[in-house]
Every structure is written in C-alpha cells, then in structure tokens.
N, C-alpha and C positions, 0 to 999 in steps of 0.2 A: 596610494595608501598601502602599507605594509599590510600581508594576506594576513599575519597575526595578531591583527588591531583588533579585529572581535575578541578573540580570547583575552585580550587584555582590557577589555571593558568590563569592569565587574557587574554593572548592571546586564549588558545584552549578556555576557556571559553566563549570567543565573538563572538566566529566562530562557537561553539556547538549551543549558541542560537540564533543568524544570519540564519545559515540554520535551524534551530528548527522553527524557527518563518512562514518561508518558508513553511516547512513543514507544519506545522500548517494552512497554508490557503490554501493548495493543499486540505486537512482534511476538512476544511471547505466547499470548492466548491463542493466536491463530498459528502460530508451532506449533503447539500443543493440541490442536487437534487431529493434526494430521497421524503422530504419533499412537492419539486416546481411540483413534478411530480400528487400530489394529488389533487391541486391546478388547475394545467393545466388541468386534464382530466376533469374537471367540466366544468370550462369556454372554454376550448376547443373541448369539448367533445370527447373525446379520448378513442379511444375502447380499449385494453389491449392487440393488437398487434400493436400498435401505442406506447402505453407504454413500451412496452419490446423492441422496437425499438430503440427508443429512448436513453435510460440506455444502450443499447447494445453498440451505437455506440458511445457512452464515453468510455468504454473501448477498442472498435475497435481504435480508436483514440489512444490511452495509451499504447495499442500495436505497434501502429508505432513511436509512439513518445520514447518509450524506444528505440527501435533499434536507431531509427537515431541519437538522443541524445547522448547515448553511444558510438557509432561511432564516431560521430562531438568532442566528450570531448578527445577523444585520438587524435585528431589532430591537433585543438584548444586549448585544457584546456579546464579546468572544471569550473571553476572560468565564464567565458564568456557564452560558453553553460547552466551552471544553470542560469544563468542575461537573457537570450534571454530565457528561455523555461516559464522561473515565467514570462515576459512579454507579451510570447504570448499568457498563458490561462489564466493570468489576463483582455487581452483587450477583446478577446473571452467570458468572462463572462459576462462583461460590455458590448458588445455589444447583448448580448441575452437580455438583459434587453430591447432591441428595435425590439426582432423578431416580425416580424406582422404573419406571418405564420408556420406552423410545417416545411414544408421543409428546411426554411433557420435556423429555431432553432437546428434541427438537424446536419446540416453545422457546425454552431456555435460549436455546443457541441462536433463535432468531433474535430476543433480547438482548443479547449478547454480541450480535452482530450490529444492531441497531445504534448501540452506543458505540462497539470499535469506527465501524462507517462514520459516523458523526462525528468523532474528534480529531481525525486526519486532517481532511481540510480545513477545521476550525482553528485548530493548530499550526498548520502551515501558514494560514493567513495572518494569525497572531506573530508570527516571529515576522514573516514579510514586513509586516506594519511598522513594527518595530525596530528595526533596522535601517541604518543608514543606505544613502543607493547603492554607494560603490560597496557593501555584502553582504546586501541582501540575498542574491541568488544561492553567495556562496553556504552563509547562515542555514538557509533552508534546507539543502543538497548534505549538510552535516545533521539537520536536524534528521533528516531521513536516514543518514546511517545509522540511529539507534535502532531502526527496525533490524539490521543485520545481528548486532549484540540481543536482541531480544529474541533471535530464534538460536542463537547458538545456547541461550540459558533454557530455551524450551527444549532442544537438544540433550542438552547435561542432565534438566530435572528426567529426561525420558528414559535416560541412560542409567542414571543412580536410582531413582524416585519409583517411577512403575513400576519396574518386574519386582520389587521387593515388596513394597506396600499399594498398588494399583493405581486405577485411571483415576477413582475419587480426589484422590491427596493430589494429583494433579490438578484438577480443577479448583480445588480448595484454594491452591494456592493462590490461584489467579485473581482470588476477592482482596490478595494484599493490595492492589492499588487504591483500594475504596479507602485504608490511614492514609495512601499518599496525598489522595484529594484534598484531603485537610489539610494537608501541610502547604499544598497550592496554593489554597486559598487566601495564605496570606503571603507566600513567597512572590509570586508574579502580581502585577498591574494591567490592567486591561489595555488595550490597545491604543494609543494617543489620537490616530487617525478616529479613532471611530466615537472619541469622545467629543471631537468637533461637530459628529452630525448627529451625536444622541438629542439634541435638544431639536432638531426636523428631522424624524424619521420616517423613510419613504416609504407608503403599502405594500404588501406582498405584491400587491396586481401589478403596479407601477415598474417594483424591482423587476419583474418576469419580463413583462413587455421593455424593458430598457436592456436587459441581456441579451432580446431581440431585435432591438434597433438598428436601424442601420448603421448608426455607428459602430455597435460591439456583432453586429449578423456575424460578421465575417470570422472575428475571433473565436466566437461559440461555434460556429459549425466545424472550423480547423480542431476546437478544445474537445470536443463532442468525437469525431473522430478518432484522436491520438487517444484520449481514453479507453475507449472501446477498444483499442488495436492491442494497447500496449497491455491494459485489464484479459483481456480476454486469452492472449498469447503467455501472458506472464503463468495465470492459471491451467490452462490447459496445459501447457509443456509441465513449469514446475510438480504439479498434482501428479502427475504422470511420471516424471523422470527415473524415479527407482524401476516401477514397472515396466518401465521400455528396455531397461539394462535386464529385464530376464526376459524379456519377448524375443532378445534378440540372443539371448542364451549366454547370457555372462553369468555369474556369479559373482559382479564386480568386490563389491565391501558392503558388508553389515550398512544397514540404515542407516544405523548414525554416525558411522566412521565418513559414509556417501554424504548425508545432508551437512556434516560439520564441513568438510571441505569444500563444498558448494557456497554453504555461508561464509567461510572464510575469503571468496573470492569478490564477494558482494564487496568487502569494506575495500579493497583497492579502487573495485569499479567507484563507490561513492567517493573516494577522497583525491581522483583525478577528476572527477568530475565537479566536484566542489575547487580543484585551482583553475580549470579549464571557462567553468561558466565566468568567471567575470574574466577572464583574459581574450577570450573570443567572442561571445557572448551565449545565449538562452540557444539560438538556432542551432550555432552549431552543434553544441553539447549533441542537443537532442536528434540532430538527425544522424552526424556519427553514430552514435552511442546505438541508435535501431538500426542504419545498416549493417553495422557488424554484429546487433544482435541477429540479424533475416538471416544473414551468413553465417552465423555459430548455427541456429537451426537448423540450416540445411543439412552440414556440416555434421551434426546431432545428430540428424535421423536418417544420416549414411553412411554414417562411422560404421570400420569392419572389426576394429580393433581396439580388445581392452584400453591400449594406451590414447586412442584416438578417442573412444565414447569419453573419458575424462577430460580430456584436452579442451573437446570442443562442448564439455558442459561446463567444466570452468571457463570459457569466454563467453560461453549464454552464461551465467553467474554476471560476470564482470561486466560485462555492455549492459543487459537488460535493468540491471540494476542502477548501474548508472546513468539511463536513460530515464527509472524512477524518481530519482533527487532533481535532473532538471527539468522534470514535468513537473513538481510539486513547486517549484521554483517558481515557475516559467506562469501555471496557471494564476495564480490571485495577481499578478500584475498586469494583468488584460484587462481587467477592470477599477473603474474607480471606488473611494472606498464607501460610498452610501448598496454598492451592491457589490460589491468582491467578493462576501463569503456566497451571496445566493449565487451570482456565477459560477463560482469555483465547486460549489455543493451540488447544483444540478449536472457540472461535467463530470462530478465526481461518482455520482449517481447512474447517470447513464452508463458508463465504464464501466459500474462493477455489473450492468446486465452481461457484461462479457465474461464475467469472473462465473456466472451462475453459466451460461451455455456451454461455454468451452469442454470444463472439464464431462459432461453428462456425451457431448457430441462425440469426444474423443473417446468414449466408454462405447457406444456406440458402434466408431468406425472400427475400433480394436475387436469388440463383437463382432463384425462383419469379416474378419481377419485381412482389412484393407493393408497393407504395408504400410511400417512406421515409418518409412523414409517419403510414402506420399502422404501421412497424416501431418508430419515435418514441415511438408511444403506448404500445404494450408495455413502454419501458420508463418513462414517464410514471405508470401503474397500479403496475410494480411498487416506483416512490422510496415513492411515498404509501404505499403499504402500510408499509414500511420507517418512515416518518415515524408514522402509526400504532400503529404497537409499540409504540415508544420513547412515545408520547404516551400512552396507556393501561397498558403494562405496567412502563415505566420509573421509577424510582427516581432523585430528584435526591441526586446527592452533594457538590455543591458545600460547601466547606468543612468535611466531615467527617475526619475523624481514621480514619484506616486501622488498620484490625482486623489 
C-alpha cells in the first residue's frame, strides 16, 4: 500500500487531523507552562519548591487522568470520553487565567492535567481503531507529531503574547479548544471496533484482571516499564535542558530561540518514524529510536562545547521523540478492543509517575551539586532498560489485524 493512502482517504484523513488538532493544544498547554512558570515566579515570587510543585502536579493530574480516562473510554467510547477530557482541561486553563492565588492555580492545573492525561491515550486508541492494519502505526506516530506543532505555537504565543500583555492571556488562550470540542463532536465518529462490543460491555474488575492475565501479564509489564522509562527521562532531561546549558556555563540562546529549535528537531524524529514503523515494524522503531536517545544523553551531559551541547540536544530532540510516536503506536495494539483503552490508560498512568519524580529528583541532585554529566547517566541506564523490555518482552505487531 502506497505510504500516502491515509492522506488520501478523506474520511481517516479528517479524523487523523480532528484528533491532531487536539493533540496539538494538549502540546500547546503544557508549553505553556513551562514558559508561565518564569513569568509567575517573578511576580509571584516563587521559591523553586513552589516551582517544582507546581509542574509536579500537572503531571500528578495526567496520571489520573489517564487511568480514569482509559477506564471510562471502554465503557463509554472513546469518541465521548476524548469531547469531555479536551473540555475539561480546556476550561481548567481558561480558568487559571483568573487564579488570584498559588493554591487554587495549583487546583486548576491539576484539572488541567486531569483532562490533558485523559485524552492522549483516548485519542491514540481512537485513530488505532480506526485505521486500516497496513497504517495504523504509521497514522498514530503522525498523530503525535502535532504535539511538536503545539509547542512551537506555545513557543511563538511566549515570545509575542507574555512580555507584552502576561501569563493570564496565556492561559486564556488555552480555553480555545473548549469551541473546538463542539465542532468534534460532530466532525469524528466513534470508533467502529468498539461499537461491536458496546452492546457486552465488560466490568471494570474483569477489564483490570484481563490486563493481568496471563495472556496480556507479559505485554503490561514490558508497557508498564517503557512508560516509566521513557516518561520519566523525557521529563527530567527535557524540564531541565535550558538549565543544564548554564550549569555548565553557556550562555547558549534565549529560551525560545533553544526551545524552537529543539522542537524543530522533534518533527524529523516523528516523520522517520512514522515511514520506518510499518517498513520494519513497532520493535524496531522503538528500541533504535531509545538507543540513540541513552546515547544522545550521555552525549548531553558531557558535551564541553557550545557546538557539541546543541548537537547532541538536537539528537535527544529527534530519537526520544521519535520513540514517543511509536510507543503511542505500539501500546493500544497489545490489547484487544473490549480492554485496549483500560490497558493503554493504566500504562499511561503509571508512566506519567515518572513524569512527577524525575524532574523534583533532578532538582535535588543539582541541589546536591552532583555533575550533570552523572545526573545524564541516570537517565542513560534508565532509556536502555526501557529499550530492553520492549526488546526481550515485546511482541511485534506490525500488520496484524486488531482483535
């Protein structure tokens, strides 16, 4: 099948960029923090356990908002559950634009996390479903490049939007996708697989303990793993990266000259990865794509030279990212479709605990004045593990027909 058959289907086409679009302002809101949070500690004055708090509990939020999400889409559809989860971290964001205080901003942002968490996997599972075998992988590895497009516009609004009119109008912004929802709601069709098993929908209890059977044991603890590896390293390096370039006494580029071209390197990594997953399949993508991200890290946090700290953050850009599209890929076809989103939601879930430790850890060892180049390797040890799993416990699914 010719790689540009999806684009030329109008129906998967409208739904690849319906949930892209999605995608793309989940991408956006969580740029957008990173940016709001430099902003805030000024006029807030915000000590840097107030900061790491903060970003913490976006992803505390993201963690339960996968699980329940995942859960609710196998009982519901996925179609509904993604309309309710892009609405509630749409008005979540829109209402942070009105915190008067840190505690209720914090509230906010875990609501706000609650819903971004919850429609990732929902989403991904919705286009899997939806799609033919021979592009399926590749569909999903593109849905996920809109997360690149959505921080480079969180980027631009940081760059035009803040220092003139503030963090609020940032956040304001981010309640646009609550019109989009509407417009979803009649643009996209729920999922065809999971309209076969609405009429026997299987209990919570059942789904959990069938995620743990011995049939799927093996695939969830392999999924359970690459999560955590891949969550936890992506956060701790990324959250970190500007600040490691003056630990180590650069003065590379402005923020957002750094962050645009870091995101600029993301969309190669996804769109080799998106021809690669169906020409070799799901494995390989994935365990390449973390070996040479363990080796960009290292690489990172022993660079001596300006030209070499860019170098080797542009190939952590381009691997680790492109080992995100075929994990998003790779996970809902591990399971069948009566429990694929609860699977996909509970790996999704567990993962982002790594998203909450990392960055507070790394806050830590740098408090400690441990060297970046051994904080590096920490996370170097834990990609390869991650790469591991999936190489010994993993299951290739390339061009299988979904159960």
């Amino acid at each position: 099948m010719n790689q540009m058959t999806l684009l030329r289907n109008p129906k998967q086409r409208k739904l690849l960029f319906s949930a892209g679009l999605s995608w793309m302002f989940d991408a956006m809101d969580v740029g957008m923090i990173s940016f709001v949070v430099a902003a805030l500690a000024k006029e807030w004055k915000l000590g840097p356990e107030q900061i790491g708090l903060l970003t913490s509990i976006n992803s505390l939020g993201m963690a339960a908002g996968a699980a329940a999400a995942g859960i609710l889409a196998d009982r519901f559809g996925r179609k509904p559950v993604l309309l309710w989860t892009l609405l509630i971290f749409s008005v979540a964001s829109g209402l942070s634009a009105f915190a008067a205080g840190f505690a209720i901003l914090c509230v906010l942002r875990f609501v706000a996390g609650f819903g971004l968490g919850g429609e990732l996997p929902v989403a991904s599972t919705l286009v899997s479903e939806s799609m033919p075998a021979a592009e399926r992988g590749r569909a999903v590895v593109l849905l996920e490049s809109f997360w690149a497009v959505g921080w480079i516009v969180s980027a631009l609004i940081a760059f035009f939007i803040i220092p003139d009119y503030g963090w609020r109008i940032a956040f304001a912004i981010g309640a646009v996708p609550a019109l989009y929802a509407l417009y979803l709601r009649r643009a996209i069709d729920d999922s065809p697989r999971f309209a076969e098993i609405k009429k026997a929908p299987v209990s919570l209890r059942n789904r959990v303990i069938a995620v743990w059977s011995s049939e799927y044991r093996r695939s969830t603890i392999m999924l359970w793993i690459l999560w955590f590896t891949v969550v936890f390293s992506y956060y701790g390096m990324f959250l970190w990266l500007p600040t490691v370039m003056v630990l180590k006494g650069f003065s590379l580029v402005r923020s957002f000259e750094y962050v645009l071209i870091m995101t600029l390197a993301q969309l190669p990594g996804y769109f080799t990865a998106a021809y690669l997953i169906e020409k070799f399949g799901r494995k390989f993508v994935l365990v390449v794509y973390l070996l040479f991200t363990a080796v960009s890290a290292a690489w990172f946090g022993n660079a001596t030279t300006e030209g070499m700290l860019l170098a080797a953050g542009i190939c952590l850009s381009f691997f680790n990212l492109g080992a995100w599209g075929g994990m998003y890929a790779y996970t809902p076809e591990l399971y069948p479709t009566a429990i694929r989103s609860t699977g996909a939601g509970l790996a999704t879930s567990f993962g982002r605990i790594g998203g909450i430790i990392a960055p507070l850890l790394v806050g830590v060892l740098v408090g400690r004045d441990m060297a970046i180049g051994s904080i590096f390797m920490i996370f170097f040890v834990t990609i390869i593990i991650g790469a591991l799993a999936v190489l010994f416990l993993g299951k290739e699914t390339k061009g299988t027909e979904l159960l």
